[in-house]
C-alpha positions in Angstrom: 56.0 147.4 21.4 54.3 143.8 21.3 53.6 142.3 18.2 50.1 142.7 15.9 47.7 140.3 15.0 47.9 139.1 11.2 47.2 142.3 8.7 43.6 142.1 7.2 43.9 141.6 3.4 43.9 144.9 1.4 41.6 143.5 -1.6 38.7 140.9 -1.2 39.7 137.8 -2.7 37.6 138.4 -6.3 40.0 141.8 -7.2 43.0 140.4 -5.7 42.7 137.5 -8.3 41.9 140.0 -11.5 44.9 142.2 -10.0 47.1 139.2 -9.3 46.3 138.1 -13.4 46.9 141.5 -14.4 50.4 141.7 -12.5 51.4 138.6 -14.6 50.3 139.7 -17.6 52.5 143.1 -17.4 55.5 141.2 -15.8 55.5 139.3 -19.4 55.6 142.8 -21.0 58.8 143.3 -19.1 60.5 140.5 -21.0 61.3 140.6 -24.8 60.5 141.4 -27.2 58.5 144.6 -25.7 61.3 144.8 -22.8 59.8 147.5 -20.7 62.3 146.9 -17.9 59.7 149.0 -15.2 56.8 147.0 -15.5 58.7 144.1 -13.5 58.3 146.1 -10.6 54.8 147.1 -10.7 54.0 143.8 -11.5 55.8 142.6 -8.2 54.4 145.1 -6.1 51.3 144.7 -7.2 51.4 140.5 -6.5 52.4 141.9 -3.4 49.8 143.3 -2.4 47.4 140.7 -3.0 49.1 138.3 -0.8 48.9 140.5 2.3 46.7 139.2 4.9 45.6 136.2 2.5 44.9 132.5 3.2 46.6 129.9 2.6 43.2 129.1 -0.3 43.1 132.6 -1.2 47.0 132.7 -1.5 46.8 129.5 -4.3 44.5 131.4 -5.8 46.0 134.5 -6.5 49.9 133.1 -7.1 47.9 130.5 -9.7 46.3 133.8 -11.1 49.9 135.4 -11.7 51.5 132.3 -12.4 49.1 131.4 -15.0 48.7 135.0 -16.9 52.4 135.3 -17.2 53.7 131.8 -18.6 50.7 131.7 -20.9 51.8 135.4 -22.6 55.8 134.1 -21.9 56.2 131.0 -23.0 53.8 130.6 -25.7 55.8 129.7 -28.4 55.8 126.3 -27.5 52.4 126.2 -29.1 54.2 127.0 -32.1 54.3 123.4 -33.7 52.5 120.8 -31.6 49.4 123.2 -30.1 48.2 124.1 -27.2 49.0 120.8 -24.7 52.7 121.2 -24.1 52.1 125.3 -23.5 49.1 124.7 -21.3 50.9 122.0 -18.9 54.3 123.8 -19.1 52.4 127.3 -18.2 49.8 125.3 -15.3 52.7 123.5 -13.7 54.7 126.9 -13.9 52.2 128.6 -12.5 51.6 126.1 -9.6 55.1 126.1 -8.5 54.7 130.0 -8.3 51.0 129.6 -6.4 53.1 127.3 -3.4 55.5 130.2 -3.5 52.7 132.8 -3.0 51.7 130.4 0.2 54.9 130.8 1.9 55.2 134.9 1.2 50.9 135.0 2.5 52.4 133.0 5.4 55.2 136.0 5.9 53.3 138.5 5.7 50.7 136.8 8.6 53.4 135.8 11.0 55.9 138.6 11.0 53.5 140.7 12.9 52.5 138.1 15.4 55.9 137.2 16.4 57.9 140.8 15.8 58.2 143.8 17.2 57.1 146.6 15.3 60.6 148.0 15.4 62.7 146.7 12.5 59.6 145.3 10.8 59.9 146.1 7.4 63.2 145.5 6.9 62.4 141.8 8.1 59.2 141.5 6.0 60.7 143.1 2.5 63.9 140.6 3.1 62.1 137.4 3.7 59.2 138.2 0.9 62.0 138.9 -1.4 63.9 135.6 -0.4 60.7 133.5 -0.5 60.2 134.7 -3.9 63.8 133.9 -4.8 63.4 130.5 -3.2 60.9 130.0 -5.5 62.7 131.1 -8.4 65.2 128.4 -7.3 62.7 125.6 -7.2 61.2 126.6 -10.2 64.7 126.8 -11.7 65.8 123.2 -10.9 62.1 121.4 -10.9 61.2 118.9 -12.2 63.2 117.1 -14.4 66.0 119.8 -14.4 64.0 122.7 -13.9 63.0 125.8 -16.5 64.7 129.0 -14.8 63.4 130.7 -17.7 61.5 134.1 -16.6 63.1 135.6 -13.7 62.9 138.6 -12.4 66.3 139.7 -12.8 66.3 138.3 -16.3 63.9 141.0 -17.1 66.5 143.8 -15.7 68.7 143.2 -19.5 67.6 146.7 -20.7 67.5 148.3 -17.6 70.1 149.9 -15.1 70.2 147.3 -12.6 71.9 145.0 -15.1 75.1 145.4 -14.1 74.3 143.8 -10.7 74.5 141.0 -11.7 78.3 140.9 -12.1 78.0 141.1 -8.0 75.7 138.7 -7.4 74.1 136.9 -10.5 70.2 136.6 -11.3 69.4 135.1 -8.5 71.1 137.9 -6.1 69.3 140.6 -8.3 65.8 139.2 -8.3 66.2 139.3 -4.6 67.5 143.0 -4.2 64.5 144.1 -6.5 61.9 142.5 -4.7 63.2 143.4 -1.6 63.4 146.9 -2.8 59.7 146.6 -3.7 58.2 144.9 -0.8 59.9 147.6 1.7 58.0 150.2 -0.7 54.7 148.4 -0.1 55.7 148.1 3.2 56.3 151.6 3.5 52.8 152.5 2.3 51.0 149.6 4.4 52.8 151.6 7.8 50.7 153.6 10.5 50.3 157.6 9.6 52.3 159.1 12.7 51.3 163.1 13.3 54.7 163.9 14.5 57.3 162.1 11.6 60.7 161.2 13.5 64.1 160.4 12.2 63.1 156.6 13.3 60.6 156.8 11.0 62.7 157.5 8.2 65.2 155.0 8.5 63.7 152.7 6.6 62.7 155.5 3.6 66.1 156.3 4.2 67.4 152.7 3.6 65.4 152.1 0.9 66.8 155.2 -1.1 70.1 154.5 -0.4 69.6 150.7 -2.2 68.2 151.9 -5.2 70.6 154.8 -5.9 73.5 151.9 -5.5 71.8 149.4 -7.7 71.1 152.0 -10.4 75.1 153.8 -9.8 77.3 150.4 -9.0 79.5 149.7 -11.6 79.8 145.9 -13.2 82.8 144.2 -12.1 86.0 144.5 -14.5 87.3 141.9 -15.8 91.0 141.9 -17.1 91.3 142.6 -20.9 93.4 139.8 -23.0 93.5 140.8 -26.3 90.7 140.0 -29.4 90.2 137.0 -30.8 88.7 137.0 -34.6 85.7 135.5 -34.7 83.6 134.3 -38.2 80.4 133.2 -37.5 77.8 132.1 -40.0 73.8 131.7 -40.0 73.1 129.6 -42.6 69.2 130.0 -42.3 68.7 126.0 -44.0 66.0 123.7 -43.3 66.8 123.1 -39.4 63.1 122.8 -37.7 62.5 119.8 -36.5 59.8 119.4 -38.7 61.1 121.1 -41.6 61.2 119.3 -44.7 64.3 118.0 -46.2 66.8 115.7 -47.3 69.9 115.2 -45.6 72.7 117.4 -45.8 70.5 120.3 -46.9 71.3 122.0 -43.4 75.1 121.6 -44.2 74.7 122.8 -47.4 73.5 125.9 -46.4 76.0 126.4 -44.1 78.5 125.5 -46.8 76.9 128.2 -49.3 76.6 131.2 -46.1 80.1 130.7 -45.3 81.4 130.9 -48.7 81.5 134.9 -48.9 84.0 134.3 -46.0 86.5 132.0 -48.3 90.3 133.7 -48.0 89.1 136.2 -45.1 92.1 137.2 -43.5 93.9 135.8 -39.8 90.5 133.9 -38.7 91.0 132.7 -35.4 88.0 130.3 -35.3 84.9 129.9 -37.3 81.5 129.3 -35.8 78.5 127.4 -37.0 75.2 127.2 -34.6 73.7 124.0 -33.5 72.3 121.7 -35.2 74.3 122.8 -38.5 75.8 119.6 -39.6 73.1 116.4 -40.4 75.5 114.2 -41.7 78.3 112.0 -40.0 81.4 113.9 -41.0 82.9 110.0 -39.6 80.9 108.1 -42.0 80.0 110.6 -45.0 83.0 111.2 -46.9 81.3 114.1 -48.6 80.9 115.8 -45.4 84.3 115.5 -43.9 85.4 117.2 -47.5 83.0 120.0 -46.8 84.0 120.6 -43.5 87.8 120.2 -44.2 87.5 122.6 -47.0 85.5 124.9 -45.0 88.3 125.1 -42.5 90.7 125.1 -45.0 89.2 128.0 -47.1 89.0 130.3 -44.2 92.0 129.2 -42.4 90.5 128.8 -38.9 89.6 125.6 -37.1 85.4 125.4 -36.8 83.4 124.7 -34.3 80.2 122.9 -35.4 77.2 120.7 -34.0 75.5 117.5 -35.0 73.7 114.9 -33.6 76.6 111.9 -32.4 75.0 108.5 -31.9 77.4 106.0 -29.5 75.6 102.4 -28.8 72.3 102.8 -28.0 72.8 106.9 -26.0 72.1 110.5 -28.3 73.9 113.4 -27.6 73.8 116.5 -28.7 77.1 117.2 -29.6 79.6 120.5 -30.2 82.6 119.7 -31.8 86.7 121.3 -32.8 87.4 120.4 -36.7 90.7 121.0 -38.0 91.3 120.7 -41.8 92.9 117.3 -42.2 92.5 116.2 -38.7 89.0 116.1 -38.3 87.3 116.5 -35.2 89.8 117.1 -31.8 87.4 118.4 -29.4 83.9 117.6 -28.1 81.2 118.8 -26.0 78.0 117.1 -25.2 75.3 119.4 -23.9 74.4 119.5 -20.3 71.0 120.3 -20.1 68.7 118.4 -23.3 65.3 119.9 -23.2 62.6 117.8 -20.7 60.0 116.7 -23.8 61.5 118.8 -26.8 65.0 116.4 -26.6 64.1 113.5 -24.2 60.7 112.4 -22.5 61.3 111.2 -18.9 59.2 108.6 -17.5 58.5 107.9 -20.9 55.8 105.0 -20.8 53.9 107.3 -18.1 53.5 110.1 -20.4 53.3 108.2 -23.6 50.2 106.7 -21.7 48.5 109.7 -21.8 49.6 111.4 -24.7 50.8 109.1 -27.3 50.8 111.1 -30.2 53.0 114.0 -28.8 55.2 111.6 -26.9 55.5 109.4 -30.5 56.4 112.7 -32.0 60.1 113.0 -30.0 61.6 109.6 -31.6 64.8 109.8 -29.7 65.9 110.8 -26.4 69.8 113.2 -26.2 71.5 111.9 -23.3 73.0 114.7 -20.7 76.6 115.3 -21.5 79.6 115.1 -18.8 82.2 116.8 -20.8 83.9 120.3 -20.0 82.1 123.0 -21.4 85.5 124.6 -23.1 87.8 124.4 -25.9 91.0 125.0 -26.3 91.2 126.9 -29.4 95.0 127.5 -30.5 95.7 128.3 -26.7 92.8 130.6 -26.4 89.9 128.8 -24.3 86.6 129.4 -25.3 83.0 128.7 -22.6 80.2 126.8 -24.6 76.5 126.5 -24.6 74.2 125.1 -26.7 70.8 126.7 -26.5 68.5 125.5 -23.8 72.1 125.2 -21.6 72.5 129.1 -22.0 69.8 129.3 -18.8 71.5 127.5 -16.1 73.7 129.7 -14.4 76.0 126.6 -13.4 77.3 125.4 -16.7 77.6 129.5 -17.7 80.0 129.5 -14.0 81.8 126.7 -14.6 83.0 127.5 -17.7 84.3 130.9 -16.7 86.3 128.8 -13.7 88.2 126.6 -16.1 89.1 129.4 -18.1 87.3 130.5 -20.6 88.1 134.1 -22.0 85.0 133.8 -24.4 82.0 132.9 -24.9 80.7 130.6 -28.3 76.7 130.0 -27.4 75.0 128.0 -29.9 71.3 127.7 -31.1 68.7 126.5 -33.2 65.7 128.5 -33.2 64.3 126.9 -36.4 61.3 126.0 -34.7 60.0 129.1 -33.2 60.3 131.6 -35.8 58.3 134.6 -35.8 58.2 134.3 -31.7 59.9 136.1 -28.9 61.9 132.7 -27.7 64.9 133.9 -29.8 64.6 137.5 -28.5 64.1 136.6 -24.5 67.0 133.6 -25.2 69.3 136.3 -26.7 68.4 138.7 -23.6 69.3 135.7 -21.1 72.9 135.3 -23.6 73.3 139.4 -23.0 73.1 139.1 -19.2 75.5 135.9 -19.5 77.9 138.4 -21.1 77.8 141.1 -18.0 77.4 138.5 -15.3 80.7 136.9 -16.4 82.4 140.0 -17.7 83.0 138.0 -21.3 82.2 138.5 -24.7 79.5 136.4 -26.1 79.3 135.1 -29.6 75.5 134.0 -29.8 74.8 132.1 -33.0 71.5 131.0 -34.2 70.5 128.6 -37.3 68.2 131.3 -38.5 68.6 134.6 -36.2 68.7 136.7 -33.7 72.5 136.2 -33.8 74.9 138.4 -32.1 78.1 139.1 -30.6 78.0 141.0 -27.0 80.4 142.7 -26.1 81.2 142.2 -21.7 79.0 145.0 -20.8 76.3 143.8 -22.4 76.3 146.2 -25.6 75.7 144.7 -29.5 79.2 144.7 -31.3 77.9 143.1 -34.3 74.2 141.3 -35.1 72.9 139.5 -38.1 68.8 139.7 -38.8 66.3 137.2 -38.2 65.4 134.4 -41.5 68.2 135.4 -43.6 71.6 133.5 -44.4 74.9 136.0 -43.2 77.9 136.0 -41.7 79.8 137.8 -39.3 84.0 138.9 -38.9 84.5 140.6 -35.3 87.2 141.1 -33.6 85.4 140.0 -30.1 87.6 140.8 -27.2 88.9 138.4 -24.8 89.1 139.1 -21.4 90.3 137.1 -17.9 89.3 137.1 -14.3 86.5 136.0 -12.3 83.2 138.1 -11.0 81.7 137.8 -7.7 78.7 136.2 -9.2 80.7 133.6 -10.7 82.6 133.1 -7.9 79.9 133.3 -5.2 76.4 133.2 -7.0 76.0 129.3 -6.0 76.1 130.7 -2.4 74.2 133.6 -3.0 71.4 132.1 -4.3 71.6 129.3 -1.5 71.9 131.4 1.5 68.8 133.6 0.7 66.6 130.7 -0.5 67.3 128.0 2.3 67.6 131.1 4.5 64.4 132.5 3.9 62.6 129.5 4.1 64.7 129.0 7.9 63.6 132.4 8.4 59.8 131.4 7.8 59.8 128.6 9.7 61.3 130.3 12.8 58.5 132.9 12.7 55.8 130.6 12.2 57.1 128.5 15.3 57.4 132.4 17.3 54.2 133.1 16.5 52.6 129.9 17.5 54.2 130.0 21.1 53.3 133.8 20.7 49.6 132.8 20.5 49.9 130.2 23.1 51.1 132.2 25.6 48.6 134.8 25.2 45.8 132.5 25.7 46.9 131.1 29.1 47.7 134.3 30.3 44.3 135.6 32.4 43.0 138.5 31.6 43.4 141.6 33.7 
């Protein structure tokens, strides 16, 4: 059969933009901390929809629509402390990375028919939308400045039973098999009414069947079990906003005074403190280095801590191994500080047109190059410190040298009483069945958790109160598939489906051209 003009759009442009703002506001209900796993697919479909037969103006408009109705709902505890001008450009810049995205799947869904066959036609259309819209995830992910993969689709899968795909293929591979599972189903519905219904015909219902019974039925991958390691792990609940009021050492102190209970616990293997849980120099304060030797000497275990390290004129934000008498063996400096939270790029620019805010963030954490793994008495242990938990590659890498554990440290101070801790703690979950590793997730003031690899709570502390945990967390070896091949995963179907795109759009131009010299009959 030869190939269609470009579908008609199936809503005028005014309900496509209310729809497209509607699907964004229920894909935030998705995420924590209501976590209704299903609405990430009617929201998808329903963005869908409104891209079909759009232009490249009326495409902007309805991906800004989406874009802008889910980050204001999702991210809007970053209004928390300094109002409404960080949320508002994070969410507008968001959302415009997601409108050019929207362009390129309205761009699919015109040019597939012009340069295709009918034959085989929704498979190609629900692949390349669903790579597109990975592709975008990716940009999104990665920029500017570092990106903020924060909000995927896959990520909203944590409660769900497609969770365990990601041990095959990470986020990135899951947010693709969804969408592509949901644009076939639109695709499906958008196809001719035949009288007489042939096995052809339900190939692709067929296909489509068969894909969600194995996402909802395929196992996680296994890692190898390697014993238990003893993990104490304390949320001390202090004065560790950045704006909170207090005098130094007051965060250590109530670290101190939390992990007290835990004094003459028996065989310890390590003891965990979040970030930010030591504001003094341990190599200049005398006091502290007593604290933190007794600490470790009390429980019998070396600690793993954070503070801020100052060397020359550079900030990090620094992990660090303390052993009673020895002080500190091991360090880690995190990967990914926060764009305009722990550093302001292009500082002057920025400061020019918001001085106050900019004025606000006094010091700027360098990026660390350190391994993100400690040796803990032979046992090696992945780190993370917050805002590093949501890159997939420091997560991978860690697994790759070795790590049999997972110790992911936070400091939700700021952001108490949101759902930041909640969806951060759901991205720390899927970390845990993506790698097949336990997770230790400690906060300063809660949610803190252990995960076991499957994904299921071994032991939790609540929110705003100082505790402790002792759990046996077990250890386990082996590499996934996603951590293995999720770097190519994510690759191949983004730079593929914008290949893909671009191939069809050059089809369908020498499709047209033909057709006009060819005279008519």
């Amino acid at each position: 059969m030869p190939p269609d003009a470009a579908p008609r759009p199936l809503l005028p442009l005014w309900a496509a933009v209310a729809v497209s703002a509607g699907a964004g506001a229920l894909f935030d209900v998705s995420f924590p901390s209501v976590a209704w796993w299903p609405m990430a697919f009617v929201a998808v479909a329903l963005a869908l929809v409104t891209l079909v037969g759009r232009s490249i103006g009326g495409a902007l408009l309805t991906g800004l629509a989406f874009g802008l109705a889910f980050y204001l709902l999702n991210v809007d505890f970053t209004a928390e402390w300094v109002g409404p001008l960080p949320w508002l450009a994070l969410s507008v810049l968001e959302a415009a990375l997601v409108a050019g995205g929207a362009v390129l799947i309205s761009l699919a869904y015109r040019w597939v028919p012009r340069a295709v066959p009918r034959r085989g036609r929704i498979l190609l259309t629900s692949t390349l939308v669903a790579a597109l819209w990975t592709a975008r995830e990716a940009v999104t992910g990665s920029f500017p400045y570092g990106g903020f993969p924060w909000g995927r689709v896959g990520t909203s899968q944590v409660n769900g039973p497609f969770a365990e795909v990601v041990s095959w293929t990470g986020t990135a591979g899951l947010t693709f098999l969804m969408v592509a599972l949901v644009a076939a189903a639109v695709e499906l519905v958008r196809a001719p009414r035949r009288r007489v219904v042939s096995v052809r015909a339900l190939l692709p219902v067929g296909a489509i069947a068969v894909i969600a019974t194995a996402l909802v039925l395929v196992p996680a991958w296994t890692t190898t079990p390697a014993g238990t390691m003893r993990v104490a792990s304390v949320q001390g609940n202090g004065p560790a906003g950045y704006f909170d009021e207090r005098e130094a050492g007051e965060i250590l102190e109530s670290q101190y005074e939390a992990t007290e209970p835990l004094f003459g616990a028996d065989d310890v293997d390590v003891l965990l403190w979040p970030e930010g849980s030591v504001d003094l120099d341990p190599e200049e304060s005398r006091v502290a280095a007593a604290a933190l030797d007794r600490v470790a000497r009390q429980v019998g275990a070396p600690l793993v801590a954070n503070r801020i390290d100052r060397r020359g004129d550079e900030y990090f934000n620094m992990s660090f191994l303390w052993r009673d008498g020895d002080g500190i063996e091991q360090t880690y400096d995190k990967r990914n500080p926060v764009p305009f939270g722990e550093y302001v790029p292009d500082r002057d620019f920025y400061a020019s047109i918001a001085p106050d805010l900019i004025g606000m963030i006094g010091r700027d954490y360098t990026p660390g190059t350190t391994p993100p793994v400690f040796d803990i008495d032979g046992t090696l242990a992945g780190l993370a410190i917050c805002f590093d938990v949501i890159y997939d590659a420091l997560v991978w890498e860690g697994a790759r040298d070795g790590a049999e554990i997972y110790l992911f440290q936070t400091n939700n101070a700021d952001f108490r009483g949101t759902d930041e801790n909640l969806q951060q703690l759901a991205v720390a979950r899927l970390r845990a069945i993506e790698t097949g590793r336990s997770v230790v997730n400690l906060s300063t003031v809660g949610t803190s958790q252990v995960i076991a690899p499957d994904g299921s709570t071994l032991d939790g502390l609540p929110a705003d109160e100082p505790e402790h945990m002792l759990t046996d967390v077990p250890l386990r070896t082996g590499l996934t598939p996603a951590v293995v091949a999720g770097g190519w995963v994510n690759g191949l179907v983004s730079c593929g489906g914008i290949a893909v795109l671009v191939g069809l759009g050059v089809a369908a131009r020498l499709r047209a051209r033909a057709n006009t010299k060819t005279p008519a009959p």
